[in-house]
VEXDREN-2710 file (C-alpha; in Angstrom, 1 decimal):
% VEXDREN-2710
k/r/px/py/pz
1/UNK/-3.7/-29.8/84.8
2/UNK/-5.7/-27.5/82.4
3/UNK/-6.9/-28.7/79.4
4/UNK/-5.5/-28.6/76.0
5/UNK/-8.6/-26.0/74.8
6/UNK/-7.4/-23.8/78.0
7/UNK/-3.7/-23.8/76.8
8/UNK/-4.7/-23.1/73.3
9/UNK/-7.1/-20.1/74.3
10/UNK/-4.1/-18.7/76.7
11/UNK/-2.1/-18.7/73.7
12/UNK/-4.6/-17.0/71.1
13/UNK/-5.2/-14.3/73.0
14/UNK/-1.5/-13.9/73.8
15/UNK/-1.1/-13.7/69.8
16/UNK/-3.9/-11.6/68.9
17/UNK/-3.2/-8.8/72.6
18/UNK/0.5/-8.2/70.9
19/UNK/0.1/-7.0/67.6
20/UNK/4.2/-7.5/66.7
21/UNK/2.8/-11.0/66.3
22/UNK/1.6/-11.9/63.0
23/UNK/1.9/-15.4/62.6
24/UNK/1.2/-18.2/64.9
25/UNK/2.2/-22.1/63.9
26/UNK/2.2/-24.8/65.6
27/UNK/4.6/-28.1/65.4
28/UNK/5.9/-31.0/66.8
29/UNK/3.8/-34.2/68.1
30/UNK/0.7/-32.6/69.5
31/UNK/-0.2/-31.9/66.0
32/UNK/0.8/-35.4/64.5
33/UNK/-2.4/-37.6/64.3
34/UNK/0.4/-40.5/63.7
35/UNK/1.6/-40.2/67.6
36/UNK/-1.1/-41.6/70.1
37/UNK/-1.7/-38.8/72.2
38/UNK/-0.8/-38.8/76.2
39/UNK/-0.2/-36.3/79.1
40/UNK/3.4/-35.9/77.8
41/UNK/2.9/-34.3/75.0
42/UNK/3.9/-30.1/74.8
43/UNK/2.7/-27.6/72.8
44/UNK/5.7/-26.4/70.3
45/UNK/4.5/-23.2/69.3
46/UNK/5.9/-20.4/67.2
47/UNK/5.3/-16.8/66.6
48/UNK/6.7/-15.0/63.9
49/UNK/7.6/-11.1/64.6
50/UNK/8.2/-7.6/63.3
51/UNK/9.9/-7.0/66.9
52/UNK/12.0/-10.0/68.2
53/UNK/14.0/-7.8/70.3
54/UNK/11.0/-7.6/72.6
55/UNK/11.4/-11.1/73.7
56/UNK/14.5/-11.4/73.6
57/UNK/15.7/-12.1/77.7
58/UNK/12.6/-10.6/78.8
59/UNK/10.4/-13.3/80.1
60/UNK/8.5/-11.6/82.1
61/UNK/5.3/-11.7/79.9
62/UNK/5.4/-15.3/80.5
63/UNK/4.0/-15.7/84.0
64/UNK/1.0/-13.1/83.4
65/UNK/0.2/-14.8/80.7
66/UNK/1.0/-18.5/81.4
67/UNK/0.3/-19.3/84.6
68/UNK/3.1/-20.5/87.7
69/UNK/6.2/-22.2/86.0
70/UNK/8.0/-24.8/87.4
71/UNK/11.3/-24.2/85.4
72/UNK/12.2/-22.8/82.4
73/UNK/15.5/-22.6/79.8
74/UNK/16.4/-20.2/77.4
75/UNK/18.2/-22.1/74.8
76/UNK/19.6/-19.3/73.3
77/UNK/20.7/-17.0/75.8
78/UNK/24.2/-15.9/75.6
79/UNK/24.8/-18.6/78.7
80/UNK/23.4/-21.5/77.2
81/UNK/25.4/-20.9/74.2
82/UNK/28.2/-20.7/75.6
83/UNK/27.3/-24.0/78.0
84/UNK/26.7/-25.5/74.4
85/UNK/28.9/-24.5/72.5
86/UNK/26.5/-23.2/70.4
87/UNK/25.6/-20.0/68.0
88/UNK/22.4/-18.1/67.5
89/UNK/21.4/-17.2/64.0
90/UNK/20.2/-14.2/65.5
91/UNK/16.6/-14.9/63.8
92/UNK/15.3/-16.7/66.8
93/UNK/14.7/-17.2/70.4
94/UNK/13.0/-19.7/72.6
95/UNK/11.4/-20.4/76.0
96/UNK/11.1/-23.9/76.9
97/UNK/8.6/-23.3/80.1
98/UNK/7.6/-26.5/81.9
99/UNK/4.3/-25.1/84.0
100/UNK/3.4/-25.5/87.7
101/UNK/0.4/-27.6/86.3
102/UNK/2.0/-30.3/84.5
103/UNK/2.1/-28.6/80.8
104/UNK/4.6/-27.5/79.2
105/UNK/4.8/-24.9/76.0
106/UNK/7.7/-24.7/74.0
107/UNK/7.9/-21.1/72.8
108/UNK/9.9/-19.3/69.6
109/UNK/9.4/-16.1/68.5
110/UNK/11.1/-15.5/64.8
111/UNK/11.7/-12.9/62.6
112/UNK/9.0/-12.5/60.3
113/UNK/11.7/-12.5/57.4
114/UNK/12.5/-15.9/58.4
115/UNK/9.1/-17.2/57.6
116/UNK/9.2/-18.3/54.0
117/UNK/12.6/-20.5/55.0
118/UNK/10.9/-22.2/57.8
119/UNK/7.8/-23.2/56.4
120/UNK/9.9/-24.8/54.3
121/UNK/12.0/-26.6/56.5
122/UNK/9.2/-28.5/58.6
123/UNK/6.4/-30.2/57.2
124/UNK/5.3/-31.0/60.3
125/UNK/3.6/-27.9/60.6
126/UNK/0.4/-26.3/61.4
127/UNK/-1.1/-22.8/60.8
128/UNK/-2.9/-21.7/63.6
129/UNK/-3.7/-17.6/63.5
130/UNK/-2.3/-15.6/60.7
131/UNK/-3.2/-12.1/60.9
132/UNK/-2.0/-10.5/57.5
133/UNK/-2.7/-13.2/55.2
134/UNK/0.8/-14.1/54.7
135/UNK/0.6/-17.8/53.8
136/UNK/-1.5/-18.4/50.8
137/UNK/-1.3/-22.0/50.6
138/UNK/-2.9/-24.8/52.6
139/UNK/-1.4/-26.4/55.1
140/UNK/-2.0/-29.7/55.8
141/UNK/0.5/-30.8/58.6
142/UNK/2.7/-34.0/57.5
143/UNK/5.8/-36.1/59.3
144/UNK/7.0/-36.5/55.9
145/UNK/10.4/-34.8/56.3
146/UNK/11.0/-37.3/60.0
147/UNK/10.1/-40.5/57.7
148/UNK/12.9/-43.0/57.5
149/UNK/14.4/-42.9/53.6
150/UNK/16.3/-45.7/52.0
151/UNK/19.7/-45.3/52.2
152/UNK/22.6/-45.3/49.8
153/UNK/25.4/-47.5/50.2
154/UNK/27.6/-44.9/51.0
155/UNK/25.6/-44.1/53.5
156/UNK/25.7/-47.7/55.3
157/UNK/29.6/-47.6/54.5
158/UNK/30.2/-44.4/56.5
159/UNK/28.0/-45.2/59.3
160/UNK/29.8/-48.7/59.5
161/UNK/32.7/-47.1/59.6
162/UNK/31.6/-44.8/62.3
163/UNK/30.8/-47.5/64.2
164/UNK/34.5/-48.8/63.9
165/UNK/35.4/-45.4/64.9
166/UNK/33.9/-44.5/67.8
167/UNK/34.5/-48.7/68.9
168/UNK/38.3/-47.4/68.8
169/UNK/37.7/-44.4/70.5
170/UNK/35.9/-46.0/73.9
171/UNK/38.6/-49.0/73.8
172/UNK/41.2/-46.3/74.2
173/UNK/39.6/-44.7/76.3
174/UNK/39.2/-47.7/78.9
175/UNK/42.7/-48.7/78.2
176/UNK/43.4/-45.0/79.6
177/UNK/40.9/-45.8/82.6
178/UNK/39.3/-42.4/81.6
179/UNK/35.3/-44.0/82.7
180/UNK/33.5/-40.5/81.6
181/UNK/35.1/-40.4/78.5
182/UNK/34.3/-43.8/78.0
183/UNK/30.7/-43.7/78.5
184/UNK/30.7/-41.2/76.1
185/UNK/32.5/-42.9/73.2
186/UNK/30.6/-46.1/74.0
187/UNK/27.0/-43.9/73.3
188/UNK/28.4/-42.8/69.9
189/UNK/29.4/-46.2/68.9
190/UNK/25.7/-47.4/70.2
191/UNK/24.0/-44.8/68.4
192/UNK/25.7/-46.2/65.1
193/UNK/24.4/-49.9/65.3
194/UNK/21.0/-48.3/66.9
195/UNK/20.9/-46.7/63.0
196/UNK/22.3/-50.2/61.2
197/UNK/19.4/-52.3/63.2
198/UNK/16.7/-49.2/62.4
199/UNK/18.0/-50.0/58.5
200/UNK/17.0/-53.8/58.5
201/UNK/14.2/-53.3/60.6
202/UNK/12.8/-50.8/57.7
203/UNK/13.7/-53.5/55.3
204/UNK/11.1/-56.0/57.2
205/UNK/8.3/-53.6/57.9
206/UNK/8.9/-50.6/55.8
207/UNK/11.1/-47.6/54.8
208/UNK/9.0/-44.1/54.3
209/UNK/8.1/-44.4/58.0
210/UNK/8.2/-42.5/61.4
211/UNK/10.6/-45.0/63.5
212/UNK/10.3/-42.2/66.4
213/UNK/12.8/-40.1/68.0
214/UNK/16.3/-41.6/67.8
215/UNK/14.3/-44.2/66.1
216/UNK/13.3/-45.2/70.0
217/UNK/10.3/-47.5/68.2
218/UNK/12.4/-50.1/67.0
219/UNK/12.4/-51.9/70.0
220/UNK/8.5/-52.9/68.8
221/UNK/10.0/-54.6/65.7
222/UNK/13.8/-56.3/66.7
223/UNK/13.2/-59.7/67.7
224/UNK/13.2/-60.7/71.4
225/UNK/17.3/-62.1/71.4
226/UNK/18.5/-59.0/69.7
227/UNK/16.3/-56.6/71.7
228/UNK/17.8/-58.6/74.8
229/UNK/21.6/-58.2/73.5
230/UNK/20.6/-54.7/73.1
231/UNK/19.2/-53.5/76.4
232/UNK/22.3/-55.5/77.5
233/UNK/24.5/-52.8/76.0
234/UNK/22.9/-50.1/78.3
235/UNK/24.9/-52.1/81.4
236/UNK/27.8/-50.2/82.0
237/UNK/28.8/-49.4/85.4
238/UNK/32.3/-50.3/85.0
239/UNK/35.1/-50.7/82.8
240/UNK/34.7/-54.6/82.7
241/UNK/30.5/-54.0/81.8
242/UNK/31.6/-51.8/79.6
243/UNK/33.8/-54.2/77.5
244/UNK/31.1/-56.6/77.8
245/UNK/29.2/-54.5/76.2
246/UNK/30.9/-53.7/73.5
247/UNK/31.4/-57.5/72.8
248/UNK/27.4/-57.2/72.5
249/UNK/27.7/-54.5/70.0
250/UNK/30.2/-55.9/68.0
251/UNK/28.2/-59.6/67.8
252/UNK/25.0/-57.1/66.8
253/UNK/27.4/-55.3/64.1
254/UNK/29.1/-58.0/62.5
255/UNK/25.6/-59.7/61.9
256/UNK/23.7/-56.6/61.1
257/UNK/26.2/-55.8/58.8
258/UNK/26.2/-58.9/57.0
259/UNK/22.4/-58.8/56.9
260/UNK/21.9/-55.2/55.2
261/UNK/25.0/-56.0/52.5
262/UNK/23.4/-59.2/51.6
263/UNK/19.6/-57.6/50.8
264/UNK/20.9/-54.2/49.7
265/UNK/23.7/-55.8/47.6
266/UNK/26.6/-53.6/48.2
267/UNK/30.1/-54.7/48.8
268/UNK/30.9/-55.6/52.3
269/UNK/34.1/-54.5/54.4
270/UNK/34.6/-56.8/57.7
271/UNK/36.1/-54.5/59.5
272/UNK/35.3/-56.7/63.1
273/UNK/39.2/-57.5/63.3
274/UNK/40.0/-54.0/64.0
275/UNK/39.3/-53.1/67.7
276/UNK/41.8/-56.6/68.4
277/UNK/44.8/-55.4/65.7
278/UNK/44.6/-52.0/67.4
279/UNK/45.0/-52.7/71.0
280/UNK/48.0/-55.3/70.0
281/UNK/49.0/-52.2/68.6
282/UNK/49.2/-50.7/71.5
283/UNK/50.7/-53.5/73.8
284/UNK/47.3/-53.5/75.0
285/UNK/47.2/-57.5/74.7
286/UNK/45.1/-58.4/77.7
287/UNK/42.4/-56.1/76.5
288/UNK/42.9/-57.5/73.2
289/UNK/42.0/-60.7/74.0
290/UNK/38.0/-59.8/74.6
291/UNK/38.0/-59.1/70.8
END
């Protein structure tokens, strides 16, 4: 695996042999001193450019450059969009290139027109070559815009109520024996109490932090019995783990709920009587009876 100086050379000289490029950042966690650095982490790099069109589908400068790759994506390419339902802003594209070697780059080339707006929209950011003097201020790279804020009440109240939502969603769709469907619904509704437990973690050790992607961290601060119940949730093979583990998240969400109303002193709504009054609703009384 080549070094991080060799990676960093290989892409200097790339910059400085195509003179469309005039601006070279760099972002992401390679460049955040907060992140213990391993093996793992790629380079997210981005040139800005008078010529995007160059790039644009035409990888081919990748290889002589780069080195073997292993595989690569184009996120934006007409298929991708389309796979992702997805738009391009037209200001933009990327190659996401995992190498032969074990390293991966992360590549963007923008419009240069675009640079004032994105300098603006990452502070995580790090100037690494810029040719023409564009940037006259200092950069000093900061995860400042990925630090957890406090949140308002109405804030807790929708994503309470998202949690409801998406609770309803996955009971009707294992009422309707649809499994994929399911597994789907029963990720959103995780994802909701995953940002309720993140809350009153930050209320014990700190708001105005980096909790890590999807807030993944946490699991360093919940206590053993709740980090149990919630690795429990992750068991769903079949429609009757799956109900068990929505009993899980409902026990975590009703006590969570109580927990971030009580010290952030807004009013609560018990909505835990929903996901039963629904499927009676429904004639659906023998799921019913789990809830």
């Amino acid at each position: 695996m080549r070094s991080e100086k060799d990676i960093m050379d290989l892409l200097q000289t790339f910059f400085y042999q195509n003179g469309d490029l005039l601006v070279f950042l760099m972002n992401g966690s390679k460049i955040n001193v907060n992140i213990p650095d391993d093996k793992f982490k790629d380079f997210d790099v981005v040139f800005f450019t008078n010529d995007s069109a160059k790039y644009i589908g035409n990888s081919d400068f990748i290889k002589k450059s780069f080195g073997e790759i292993l595989l690569m994506t184009e996120p934006f390419n007409p298929f991708n969009l389309e796979l992702f339902k997805d738009e391009s802003d037209g200001k933009r594209y990327s190659y996401l290139i995992q190498f032969v070697d074990g390293n991966r780059i992360d590549m963007s080339f923008y419009e240069l027109d675009y640079l004032e707006e994105y300098l603006k929209a990452d502070s995580l950011t790090k100037l690494i070559c810029d040719k023409t003097n564009r940037i006259k201020k200092e950069m000093i790279p900061s995860d400042a815009d990925y630090l957890l804020r406090y949140p308002s009440s109405e804030v807790i109240k929708e994503c309470i109520k998202e949690f409801w939502w998406q609770f309803l969603n996955t009971l009707k769709s294992i009422a309707r024996n649809n499994y994929l469907l399911a597994q789907k619904y029963l990720n959103y509704t995780r994802e909701q109490l995953i940002q309720m437990l993140t809350w009153q973690v930050a209320l014990d050790n700190g708001f105005d932090k980096n909790y890590g992607k999807e807030f993944t961290t946490i699991t360093n601060f919940l206590s053993p019995k709740n980090l149990n119940l919630l690795q429990q949730t992750f068991n769903t093979t079949d429609f009757e783990s799956m109900i068990s583990s929505l009993k899980i998240m409902k026990t975590l969400e009703v006590k969570v709920e109580k927990i971030l109303a009580d010290r952030m002193s807004f009013d609560y709504t018990d909505y835990s009587y929903i996901p039963r009054n629904y499927l009676i609703s429904k004639d659906e009384e023998e799921l019913a009876s789990y809830f």
